[in-house]
MDTraj code that builds the backbone (N, CA, C; nanometers):
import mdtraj as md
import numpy as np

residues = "UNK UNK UNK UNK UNK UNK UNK UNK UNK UNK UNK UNK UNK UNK UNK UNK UNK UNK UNK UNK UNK UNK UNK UNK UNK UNK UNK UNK UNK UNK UNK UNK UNK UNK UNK UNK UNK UNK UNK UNK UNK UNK UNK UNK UNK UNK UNK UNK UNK UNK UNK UNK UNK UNK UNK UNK UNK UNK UNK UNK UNK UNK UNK UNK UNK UNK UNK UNK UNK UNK UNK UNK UNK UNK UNK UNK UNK UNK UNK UNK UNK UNK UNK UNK UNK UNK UNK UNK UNK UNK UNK UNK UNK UNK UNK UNK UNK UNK UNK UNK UNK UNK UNK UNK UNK UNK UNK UNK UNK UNK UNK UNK UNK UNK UNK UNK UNK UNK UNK UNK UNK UNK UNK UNK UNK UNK UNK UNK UNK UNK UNK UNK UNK UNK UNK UNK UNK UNK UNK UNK UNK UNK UNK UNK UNK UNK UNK UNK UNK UNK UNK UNK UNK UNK UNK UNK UNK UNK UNK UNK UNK UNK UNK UNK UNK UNK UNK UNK UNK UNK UNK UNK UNK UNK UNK UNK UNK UNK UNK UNK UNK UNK UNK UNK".split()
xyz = np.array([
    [1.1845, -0.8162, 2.6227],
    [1.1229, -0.8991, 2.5221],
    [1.0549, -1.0188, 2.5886],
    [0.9988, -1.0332, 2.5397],
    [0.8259, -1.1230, 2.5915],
    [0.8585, -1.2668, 2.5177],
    [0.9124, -1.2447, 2.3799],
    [0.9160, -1.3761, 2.3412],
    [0.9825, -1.5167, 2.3397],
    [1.1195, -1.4755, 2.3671],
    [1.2059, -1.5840, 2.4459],
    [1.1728, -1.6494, 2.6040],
    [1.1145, -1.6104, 2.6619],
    [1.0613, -1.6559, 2.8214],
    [0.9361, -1.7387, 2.7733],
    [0.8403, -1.6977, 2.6686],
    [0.7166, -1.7810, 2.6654],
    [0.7530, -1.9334, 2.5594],
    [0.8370, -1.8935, 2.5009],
    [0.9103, -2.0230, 2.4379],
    [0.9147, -2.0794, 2.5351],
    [1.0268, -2.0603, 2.6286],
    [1.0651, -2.1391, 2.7068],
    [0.9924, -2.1988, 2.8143],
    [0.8546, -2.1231, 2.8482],
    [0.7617, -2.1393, 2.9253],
    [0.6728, -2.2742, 2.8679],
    [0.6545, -2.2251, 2.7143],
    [0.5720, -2.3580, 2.6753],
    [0.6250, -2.5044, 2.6655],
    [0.7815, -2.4487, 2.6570],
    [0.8013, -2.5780, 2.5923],
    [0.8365, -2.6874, 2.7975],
    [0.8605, -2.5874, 2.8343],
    [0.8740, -2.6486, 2.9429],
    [0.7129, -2.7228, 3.0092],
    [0.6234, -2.6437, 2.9690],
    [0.4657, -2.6899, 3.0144],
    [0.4610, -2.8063, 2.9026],
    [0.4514, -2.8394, 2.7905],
    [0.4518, -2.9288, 2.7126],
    [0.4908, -3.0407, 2.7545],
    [0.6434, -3.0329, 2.7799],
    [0.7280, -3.1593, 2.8319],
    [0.6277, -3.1833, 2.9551],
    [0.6308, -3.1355, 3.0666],
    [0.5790, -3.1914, 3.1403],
    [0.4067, -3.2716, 3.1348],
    [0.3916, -3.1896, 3.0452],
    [0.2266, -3.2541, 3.0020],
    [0.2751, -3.3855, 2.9201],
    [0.3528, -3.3675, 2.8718],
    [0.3748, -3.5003, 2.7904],
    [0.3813, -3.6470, 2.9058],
    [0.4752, -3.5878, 2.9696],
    [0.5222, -3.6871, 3.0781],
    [0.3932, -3.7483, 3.1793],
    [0.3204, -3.6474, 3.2077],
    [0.1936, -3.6602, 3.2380],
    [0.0621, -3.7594, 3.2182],
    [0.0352, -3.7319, 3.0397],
    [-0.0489, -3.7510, 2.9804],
    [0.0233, -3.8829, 2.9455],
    [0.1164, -3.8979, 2.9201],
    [0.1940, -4.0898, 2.9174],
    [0.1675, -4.1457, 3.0300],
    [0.2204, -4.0872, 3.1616],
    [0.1872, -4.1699, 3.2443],
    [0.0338, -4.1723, 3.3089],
    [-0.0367, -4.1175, 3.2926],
    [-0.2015, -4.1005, 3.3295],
    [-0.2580, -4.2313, 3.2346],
    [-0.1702, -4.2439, 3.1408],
    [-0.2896, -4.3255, 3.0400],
    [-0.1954, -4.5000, 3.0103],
    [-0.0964, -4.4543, 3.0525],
    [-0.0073, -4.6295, 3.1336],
    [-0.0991, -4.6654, 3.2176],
    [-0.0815, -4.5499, 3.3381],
    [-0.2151, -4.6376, 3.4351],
    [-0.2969, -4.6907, 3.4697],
    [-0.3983, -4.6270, 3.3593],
    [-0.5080, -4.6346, 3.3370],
    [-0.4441, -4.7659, 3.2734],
    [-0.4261, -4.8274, 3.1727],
    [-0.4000, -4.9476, 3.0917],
    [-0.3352, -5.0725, 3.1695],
    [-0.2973, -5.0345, 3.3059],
    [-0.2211, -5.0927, 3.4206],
    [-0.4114, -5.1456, 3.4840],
    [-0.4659, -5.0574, 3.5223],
    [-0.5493, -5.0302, 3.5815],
    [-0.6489, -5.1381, 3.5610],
    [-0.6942, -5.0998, 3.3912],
    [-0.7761, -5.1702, 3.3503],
    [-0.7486, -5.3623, 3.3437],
    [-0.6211, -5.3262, 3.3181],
    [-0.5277, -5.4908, 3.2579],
    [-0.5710, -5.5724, 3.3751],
    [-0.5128, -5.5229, 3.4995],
    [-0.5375, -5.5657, 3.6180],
    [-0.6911, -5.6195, 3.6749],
    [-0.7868, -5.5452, 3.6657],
    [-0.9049, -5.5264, 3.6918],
    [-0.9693, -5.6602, 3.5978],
    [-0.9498, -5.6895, 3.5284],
    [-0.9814, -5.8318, 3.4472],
    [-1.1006, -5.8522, 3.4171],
    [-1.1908, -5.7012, 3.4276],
    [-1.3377, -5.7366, 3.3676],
    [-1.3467, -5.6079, 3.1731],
    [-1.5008, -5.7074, 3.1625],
    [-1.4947, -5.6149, 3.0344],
    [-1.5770, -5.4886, 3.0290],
    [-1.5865, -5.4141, 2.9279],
    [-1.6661, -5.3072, 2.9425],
    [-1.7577, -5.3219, 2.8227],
    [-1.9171, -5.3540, 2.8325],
    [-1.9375, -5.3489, 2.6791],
    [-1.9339, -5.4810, 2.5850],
    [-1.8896, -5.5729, 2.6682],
    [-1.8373, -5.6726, 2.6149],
    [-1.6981, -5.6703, 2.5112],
    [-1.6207, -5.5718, 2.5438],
    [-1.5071, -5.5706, 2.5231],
    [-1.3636, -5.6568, 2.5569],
    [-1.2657, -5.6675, 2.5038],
    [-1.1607, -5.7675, 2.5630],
    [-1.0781, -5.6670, 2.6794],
    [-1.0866, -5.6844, 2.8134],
    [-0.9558, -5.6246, 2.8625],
    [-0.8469, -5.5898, 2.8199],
    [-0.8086, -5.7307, 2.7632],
    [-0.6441, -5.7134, 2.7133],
    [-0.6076, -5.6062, 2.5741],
    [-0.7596, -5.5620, 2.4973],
    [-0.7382, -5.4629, 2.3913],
    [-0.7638, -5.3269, 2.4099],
    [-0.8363, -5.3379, 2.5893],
    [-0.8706, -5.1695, 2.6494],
    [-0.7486, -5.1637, 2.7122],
    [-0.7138, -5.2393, 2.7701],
    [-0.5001, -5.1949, 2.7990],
    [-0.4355, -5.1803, 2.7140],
    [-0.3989, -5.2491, 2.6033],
    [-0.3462, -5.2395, 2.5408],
    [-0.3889, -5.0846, 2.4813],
    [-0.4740, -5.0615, 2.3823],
    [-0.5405, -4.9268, 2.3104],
    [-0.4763, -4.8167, 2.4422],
    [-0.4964, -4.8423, 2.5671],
    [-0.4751, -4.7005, 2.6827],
    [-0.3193, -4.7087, 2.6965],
    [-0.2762, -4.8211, 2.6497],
    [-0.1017, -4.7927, 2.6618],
    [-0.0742, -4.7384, 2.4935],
    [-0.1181, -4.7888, 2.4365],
    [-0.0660, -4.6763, 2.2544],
    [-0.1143, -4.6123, 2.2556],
    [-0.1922, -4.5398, 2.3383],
    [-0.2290, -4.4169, 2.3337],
    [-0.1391, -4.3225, 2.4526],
    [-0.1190, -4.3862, 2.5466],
    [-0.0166, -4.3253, 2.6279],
    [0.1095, -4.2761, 2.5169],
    [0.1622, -4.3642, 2.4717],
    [0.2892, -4.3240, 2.3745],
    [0.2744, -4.2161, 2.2809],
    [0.1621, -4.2871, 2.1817],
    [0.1415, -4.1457, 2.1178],
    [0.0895, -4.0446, 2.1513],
    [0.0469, -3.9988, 2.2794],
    [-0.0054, -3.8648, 2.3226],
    [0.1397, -3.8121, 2.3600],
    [0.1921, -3.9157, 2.4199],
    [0.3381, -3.8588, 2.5130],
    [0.3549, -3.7931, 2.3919],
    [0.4488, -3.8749, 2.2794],
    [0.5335, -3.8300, 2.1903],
    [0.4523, -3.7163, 2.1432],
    [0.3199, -3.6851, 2.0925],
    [0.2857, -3.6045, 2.0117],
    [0.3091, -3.4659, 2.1444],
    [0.2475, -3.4888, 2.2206],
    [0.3213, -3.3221, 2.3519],
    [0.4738, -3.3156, 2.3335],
    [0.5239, -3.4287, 2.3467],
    [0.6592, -3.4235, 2.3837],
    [0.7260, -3.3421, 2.2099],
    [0.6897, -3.3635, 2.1352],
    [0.7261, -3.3151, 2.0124],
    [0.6861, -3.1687, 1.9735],
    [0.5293, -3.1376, 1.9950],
    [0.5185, -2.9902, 2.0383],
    [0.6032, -2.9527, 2.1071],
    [0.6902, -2.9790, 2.2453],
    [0.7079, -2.9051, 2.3357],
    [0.8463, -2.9522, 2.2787],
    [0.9180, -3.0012, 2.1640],
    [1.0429, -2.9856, 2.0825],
    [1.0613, -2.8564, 2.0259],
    [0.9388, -2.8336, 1.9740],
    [0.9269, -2.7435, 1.8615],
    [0.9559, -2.6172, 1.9173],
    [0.8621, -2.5863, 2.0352],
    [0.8685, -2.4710, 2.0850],
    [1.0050, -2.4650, 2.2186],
    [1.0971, -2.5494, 2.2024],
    [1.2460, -2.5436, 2.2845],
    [1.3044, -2.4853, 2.1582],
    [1.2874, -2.5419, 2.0349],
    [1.3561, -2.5001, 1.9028],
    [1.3021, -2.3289, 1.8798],
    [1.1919, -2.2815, 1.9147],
    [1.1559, -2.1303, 1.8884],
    [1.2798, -2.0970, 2.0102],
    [1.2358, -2.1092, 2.0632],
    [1.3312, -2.0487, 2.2453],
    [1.4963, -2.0377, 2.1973],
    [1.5252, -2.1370, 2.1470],
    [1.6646, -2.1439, 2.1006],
    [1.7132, -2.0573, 2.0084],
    [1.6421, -2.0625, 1.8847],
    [1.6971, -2.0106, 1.7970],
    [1.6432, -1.8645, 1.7688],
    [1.5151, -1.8395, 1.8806],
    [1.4825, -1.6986, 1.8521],
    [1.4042, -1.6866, 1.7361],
    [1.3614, -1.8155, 1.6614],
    [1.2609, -1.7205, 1.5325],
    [1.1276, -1.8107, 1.5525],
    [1.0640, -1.7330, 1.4544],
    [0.9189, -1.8164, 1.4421],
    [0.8901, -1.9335, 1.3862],
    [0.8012, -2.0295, 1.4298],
    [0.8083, -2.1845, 1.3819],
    [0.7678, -2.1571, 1.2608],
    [0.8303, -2.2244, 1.1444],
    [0.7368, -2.3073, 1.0322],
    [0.7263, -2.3984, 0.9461],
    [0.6251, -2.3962, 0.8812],
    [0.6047, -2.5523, 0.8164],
    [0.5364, -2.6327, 0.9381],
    [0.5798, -2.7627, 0.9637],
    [0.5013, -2.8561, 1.0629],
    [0.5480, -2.7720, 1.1819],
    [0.6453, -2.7200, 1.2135],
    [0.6326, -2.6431, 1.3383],
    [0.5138, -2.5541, 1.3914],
    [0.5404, -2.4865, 1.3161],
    [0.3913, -2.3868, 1.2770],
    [0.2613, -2.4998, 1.3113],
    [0.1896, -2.5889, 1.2067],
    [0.0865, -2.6758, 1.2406],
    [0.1132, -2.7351, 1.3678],
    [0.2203, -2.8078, 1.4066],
    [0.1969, -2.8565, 1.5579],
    [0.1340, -2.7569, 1.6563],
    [0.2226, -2.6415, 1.6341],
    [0.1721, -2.5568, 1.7756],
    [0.0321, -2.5310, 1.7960],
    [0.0174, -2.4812, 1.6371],
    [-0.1684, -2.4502, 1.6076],
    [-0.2429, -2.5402, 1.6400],
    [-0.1960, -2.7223, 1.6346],
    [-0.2868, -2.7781, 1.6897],
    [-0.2703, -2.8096, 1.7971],
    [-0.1536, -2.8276, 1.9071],
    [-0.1595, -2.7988, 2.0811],
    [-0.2294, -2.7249, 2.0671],
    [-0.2862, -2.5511, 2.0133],
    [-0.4095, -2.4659, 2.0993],
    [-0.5216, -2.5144, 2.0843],
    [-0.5412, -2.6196, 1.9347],
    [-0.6731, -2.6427, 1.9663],
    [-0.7351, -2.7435, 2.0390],
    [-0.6109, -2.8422, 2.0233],
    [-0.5972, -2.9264, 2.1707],
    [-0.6728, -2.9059, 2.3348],
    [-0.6082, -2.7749, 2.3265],
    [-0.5732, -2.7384, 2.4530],
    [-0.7354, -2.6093, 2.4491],
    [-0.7617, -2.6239, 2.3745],
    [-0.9135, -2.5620, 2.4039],
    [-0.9726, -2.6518, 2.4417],
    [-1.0050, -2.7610, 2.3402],
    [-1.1241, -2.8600, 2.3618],
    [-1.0681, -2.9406, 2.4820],
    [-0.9761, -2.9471, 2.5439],
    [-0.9512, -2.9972, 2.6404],
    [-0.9994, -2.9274, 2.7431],
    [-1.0133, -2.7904, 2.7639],
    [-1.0233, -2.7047, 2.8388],
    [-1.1871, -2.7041, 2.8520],
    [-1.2563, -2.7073, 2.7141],
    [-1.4197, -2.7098, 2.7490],
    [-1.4656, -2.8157, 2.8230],
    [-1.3809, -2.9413, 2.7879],
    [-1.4087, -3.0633, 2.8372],
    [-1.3997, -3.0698, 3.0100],
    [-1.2838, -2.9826, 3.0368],
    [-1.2593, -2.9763, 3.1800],
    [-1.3236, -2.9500, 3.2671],
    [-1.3959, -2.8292, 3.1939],
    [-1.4686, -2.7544, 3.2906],
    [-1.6216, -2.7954, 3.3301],
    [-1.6665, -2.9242, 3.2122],
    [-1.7796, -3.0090, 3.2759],
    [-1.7146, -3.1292, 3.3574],
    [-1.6313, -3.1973, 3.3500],
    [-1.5620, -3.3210, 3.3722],
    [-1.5294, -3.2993, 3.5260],
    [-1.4149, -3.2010, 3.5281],
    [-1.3189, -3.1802, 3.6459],
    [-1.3322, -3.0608, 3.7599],
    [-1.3447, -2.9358, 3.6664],
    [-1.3895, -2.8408, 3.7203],
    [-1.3313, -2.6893, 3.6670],
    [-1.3180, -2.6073, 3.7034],
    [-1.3079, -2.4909, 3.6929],
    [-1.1244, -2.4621, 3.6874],
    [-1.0766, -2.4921, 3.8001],
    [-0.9279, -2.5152, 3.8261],
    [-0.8455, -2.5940, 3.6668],
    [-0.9238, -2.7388, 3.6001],
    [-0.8638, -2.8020, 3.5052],
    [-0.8794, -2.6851, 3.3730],
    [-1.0154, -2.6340, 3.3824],
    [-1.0344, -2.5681, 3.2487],
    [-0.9121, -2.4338, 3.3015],
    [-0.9012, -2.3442, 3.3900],
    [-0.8550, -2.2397, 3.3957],
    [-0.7073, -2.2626, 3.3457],
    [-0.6245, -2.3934, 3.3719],
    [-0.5137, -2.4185, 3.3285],
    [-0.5209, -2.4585, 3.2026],
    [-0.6105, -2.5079, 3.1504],
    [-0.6403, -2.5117, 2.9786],
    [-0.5552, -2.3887, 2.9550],
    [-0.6518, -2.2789, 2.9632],
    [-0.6840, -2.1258, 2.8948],
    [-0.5475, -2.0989, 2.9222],
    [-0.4709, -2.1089, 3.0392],
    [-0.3531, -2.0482, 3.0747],
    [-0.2611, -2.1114, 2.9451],
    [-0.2498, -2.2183, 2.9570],
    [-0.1753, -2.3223, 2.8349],
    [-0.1820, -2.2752, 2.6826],
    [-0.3346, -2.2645, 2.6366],
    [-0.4103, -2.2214, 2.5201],
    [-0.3127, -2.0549, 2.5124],
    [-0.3443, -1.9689, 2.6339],
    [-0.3133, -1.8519, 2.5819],
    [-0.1307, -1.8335, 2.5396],
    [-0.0491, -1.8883, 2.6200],
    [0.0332, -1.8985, 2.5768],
    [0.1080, -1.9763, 2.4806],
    [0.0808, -2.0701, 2.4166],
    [0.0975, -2.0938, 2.3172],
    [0.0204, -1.9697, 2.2197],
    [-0.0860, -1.9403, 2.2405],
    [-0.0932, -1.8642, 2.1684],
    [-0.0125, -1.7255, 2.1180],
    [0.0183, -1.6604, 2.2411],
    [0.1063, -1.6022, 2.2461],
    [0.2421, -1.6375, 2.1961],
    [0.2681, -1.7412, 2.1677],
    [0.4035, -1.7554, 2.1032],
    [0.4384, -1.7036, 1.9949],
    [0.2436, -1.8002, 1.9149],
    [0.2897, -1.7854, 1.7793],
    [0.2580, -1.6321, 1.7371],
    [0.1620, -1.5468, 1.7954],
    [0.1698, -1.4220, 1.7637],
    [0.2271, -1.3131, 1.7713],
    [0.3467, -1.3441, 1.8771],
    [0.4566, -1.2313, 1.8655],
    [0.5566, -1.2681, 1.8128],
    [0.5395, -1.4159, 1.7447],
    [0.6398, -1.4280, 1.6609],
    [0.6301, -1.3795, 1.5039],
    [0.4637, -1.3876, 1.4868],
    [0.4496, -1.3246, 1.3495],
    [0.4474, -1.1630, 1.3332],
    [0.4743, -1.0828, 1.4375],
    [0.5070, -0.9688, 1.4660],
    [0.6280, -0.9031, 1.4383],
    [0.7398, -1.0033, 1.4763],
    [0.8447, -1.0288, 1.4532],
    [0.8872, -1.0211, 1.3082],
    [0.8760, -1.1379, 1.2571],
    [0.8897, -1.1860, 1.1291],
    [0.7994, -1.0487, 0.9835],
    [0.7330, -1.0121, 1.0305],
    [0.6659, -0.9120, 0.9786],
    [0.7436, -0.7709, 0.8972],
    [0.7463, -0.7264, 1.0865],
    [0.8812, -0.6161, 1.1252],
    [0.9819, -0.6618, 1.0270],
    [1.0701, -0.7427, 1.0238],
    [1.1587, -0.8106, 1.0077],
    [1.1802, -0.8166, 0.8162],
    [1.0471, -0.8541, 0.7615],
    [1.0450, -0.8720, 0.6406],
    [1.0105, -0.6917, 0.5588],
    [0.9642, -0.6493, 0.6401],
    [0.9717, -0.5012, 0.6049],
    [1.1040, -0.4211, 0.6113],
    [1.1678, -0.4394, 0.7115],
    [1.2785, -0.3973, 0.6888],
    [1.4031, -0.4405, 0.6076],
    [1.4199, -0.5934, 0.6085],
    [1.4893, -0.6155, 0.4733],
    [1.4695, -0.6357, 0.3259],
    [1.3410, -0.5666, 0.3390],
    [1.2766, -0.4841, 0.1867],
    [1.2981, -0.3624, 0.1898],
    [1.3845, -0.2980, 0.2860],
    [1.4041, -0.1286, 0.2842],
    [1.5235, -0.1318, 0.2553],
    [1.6086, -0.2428, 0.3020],
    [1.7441, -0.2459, 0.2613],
    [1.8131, -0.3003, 0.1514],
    [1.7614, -0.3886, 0.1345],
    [1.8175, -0.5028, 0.0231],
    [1.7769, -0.4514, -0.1290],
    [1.7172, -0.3300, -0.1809],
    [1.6812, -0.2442, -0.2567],
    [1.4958, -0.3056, -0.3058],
    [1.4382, -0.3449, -0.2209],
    [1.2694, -0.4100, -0.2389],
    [1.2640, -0.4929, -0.2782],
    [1.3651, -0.5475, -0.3768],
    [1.2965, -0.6505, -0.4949],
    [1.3236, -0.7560, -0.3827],
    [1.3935, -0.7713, -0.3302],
    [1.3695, -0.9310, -0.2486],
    [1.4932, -1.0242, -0.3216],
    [1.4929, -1.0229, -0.4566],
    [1.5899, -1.1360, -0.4757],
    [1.7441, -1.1588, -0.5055],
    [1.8307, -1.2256, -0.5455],
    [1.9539, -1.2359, -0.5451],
    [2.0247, -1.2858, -0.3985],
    [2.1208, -1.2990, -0.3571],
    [2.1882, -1.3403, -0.2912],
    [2.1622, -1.2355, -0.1197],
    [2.0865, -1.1476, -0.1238],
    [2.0830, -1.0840, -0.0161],
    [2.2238, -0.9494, 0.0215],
    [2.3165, -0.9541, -0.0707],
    [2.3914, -0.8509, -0.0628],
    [2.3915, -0.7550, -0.0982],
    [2.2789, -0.7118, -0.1950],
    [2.2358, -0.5707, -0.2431],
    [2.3495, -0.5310, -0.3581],
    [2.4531, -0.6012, -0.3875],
    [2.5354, -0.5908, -0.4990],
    [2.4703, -0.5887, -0.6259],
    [2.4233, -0.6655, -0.6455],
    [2.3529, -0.6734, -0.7714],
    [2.2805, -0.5590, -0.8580],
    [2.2127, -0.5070, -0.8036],
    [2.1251, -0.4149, -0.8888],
    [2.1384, -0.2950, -0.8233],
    [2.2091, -0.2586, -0.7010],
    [2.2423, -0.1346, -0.6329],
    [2.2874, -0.0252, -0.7345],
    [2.2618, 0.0817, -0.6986],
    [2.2745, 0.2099, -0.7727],
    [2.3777, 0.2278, -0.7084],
    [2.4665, 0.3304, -0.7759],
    [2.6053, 0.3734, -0.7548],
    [2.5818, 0.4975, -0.6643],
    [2.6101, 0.5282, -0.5518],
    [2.6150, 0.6420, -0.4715],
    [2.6373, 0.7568, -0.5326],
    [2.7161, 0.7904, -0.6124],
    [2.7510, 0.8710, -0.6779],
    [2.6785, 0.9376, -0.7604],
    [2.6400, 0.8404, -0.8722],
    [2.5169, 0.8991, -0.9681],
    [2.3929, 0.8760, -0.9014],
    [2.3557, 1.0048, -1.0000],
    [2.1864, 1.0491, -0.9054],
    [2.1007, 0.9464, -1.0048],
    [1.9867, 0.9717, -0.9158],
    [1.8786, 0.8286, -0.9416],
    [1.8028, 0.9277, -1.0748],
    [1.8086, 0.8546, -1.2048],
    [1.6657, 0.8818, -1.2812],
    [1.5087, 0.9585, -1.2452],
    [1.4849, 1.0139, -1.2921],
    [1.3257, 1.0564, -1.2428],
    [1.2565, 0.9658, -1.3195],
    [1.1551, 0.9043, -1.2087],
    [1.0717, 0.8098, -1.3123],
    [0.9688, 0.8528, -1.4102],
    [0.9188, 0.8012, -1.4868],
    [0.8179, 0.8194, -1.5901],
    [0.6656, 0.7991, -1.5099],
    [0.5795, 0.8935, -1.4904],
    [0.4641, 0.8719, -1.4518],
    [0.3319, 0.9079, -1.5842],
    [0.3180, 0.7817, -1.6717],
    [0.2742, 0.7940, -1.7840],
    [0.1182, 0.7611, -1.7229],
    [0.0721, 0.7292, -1.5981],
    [-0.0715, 0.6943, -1.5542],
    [-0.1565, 0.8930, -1.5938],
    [-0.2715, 0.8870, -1.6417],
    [-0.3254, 0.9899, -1.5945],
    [-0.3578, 1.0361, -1.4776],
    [-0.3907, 1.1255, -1.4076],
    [-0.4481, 1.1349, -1.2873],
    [-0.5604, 1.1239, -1.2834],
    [-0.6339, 1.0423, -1.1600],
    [-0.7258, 0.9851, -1.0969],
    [-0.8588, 1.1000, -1.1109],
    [-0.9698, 1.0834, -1.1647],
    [-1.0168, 1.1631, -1.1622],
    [-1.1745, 1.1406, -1.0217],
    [-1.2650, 1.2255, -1.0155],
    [-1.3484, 1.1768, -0.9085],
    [-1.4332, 1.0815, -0.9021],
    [-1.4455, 1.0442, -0.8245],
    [-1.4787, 0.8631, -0.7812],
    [-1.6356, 0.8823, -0.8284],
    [-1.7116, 0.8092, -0.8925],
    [-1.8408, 0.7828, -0.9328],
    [-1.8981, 0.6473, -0.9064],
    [-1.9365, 0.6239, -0.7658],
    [-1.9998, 0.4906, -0.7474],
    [-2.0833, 0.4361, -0.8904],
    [-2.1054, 0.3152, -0.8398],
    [-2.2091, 0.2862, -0.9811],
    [-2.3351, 0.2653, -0.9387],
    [-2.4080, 0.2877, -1.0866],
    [-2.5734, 0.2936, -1.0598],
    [-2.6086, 0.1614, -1.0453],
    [-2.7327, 0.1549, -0.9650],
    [-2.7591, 0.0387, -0.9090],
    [-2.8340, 0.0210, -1.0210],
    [-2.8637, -0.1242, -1.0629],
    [-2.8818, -0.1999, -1.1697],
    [-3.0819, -0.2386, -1.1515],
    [-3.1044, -0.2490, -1.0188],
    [-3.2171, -0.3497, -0.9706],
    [-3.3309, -0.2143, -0.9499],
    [-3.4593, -0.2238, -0.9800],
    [-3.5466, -0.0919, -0.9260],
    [-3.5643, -0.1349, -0.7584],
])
top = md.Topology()
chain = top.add_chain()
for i, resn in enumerate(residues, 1):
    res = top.add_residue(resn, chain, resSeq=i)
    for name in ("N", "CA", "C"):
        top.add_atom(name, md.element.get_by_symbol(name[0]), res)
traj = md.Trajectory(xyz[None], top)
C-alpha cells in the first residue's frame, strides 16, 4: 500500500518547508531591519516587520498542512472538511510556486515544486479511492439503505424466510426514437 508512506512523506516535506519558509523570511526581515534603507519610500521598520508576520504565518499555515497530512498517516483515512481544503490548497500553492521557480531560480526549484505538488496530490487521490471502495462495500452489507445505527439489525430479513418477489409494475422500454430536430 502506497498510501500510508506518502502521508508520511508529505507531512514530513511540509514540516520541513514550514521550518524553512519561517526561517527564509525572519531573515530576510533581519536583513532588511538591519540594512536601514527604504525601498520606494517605504519605512524599514514596516518591511521587517510585514517579512517577520509573514514568516509566522507561512510557517504556521505549512506547518498546519503538514498536521493534517501526519493526521491522514496516522489514522489511515482520508482528510475532510478543512483538512481536505488545506491540502488542496498546499497543491495549488505548490504549483504557482513551482511556475514561479522555474523563471526566478531555475529548473532544480520548479522540479521540486512538481515533486511536492505530485505528492500531495497523490495523497488525496488514493485516498478518495479508498473511501469510494469503502462506501460501496458497506452498502453491500449494511442492507443499501445506509441508515440506522450500522448493525444491520434493523430492517434485516430473517435468514430463514425467503425474500418476496418484487412487483415490476414499469412497462418495458420500448425502442429509442431520438427527437426531430426542431430548426430547418
Amino acid at each position: 500500500m502506497v498510501r500510508r508512506p506518502v502521508a508520511w512523506v508529505v507531512a514530513v516535506v511540509l514540516f520541513a518547508e514550514a521550518f524553512g519558509i519561517a526561517a527564509l523570511n525572519w531573515f530576510m526581515g533581519v536583513v532588511v531591519d538591519r540594512q536601514d534603507m527604504s525601498l520606494a519610500g517605504l519605512d524599514p521598520d514596516r518591511m521587517s516587520m510585514s517579512a517577520k508576520a509573514g514568516a509566522v504565518v507561512f510557517g504556521l499555515y505549512f506547518a498546519l498542512c503538514g498536521l493534517v497530512a501526519l493526521l491522514v498517516a496516522v489514522r489511515n483515512r482520508a482528510p475532510a472538511g478543512l483538512g481536505r481544503v488545506l491540502l488542496i490548497s498546499v497543491a495549488v500553492v505548490h504549483a504557482l510556486l513551482g511556475a514561479f521557480a522555474w523563471g526566478l531560480i531555475g529548473p532544480a526549484a520548479f522540479v521540486y515544486m512538481v515533486v511536492v505538488l505530485a505528492l500531495v496530490l497523490l495523497l488525496l487521490m488514493t485516498y478518495d479511492q479508498v473511501a469510494d471502495g469503502a462506501g460501496d462495500a458497506g452498502a453491500r452489507t449494511d442492507g443499501g439503505d445506509g441508515g440506522g445505527d450500522g448493525s444491520g439489525s434493523e430492517n434485516a430479513p430473517d435468514p430463514a424466510e425467503p425474500e418476496p418477489e418484487a412487483k415490476n409494475d414499469t412497462p418495458p422500454a420500448g425502442p429509442f426514437t431520438p427527437p426531430a430536430p426542431t430548426t430547418p
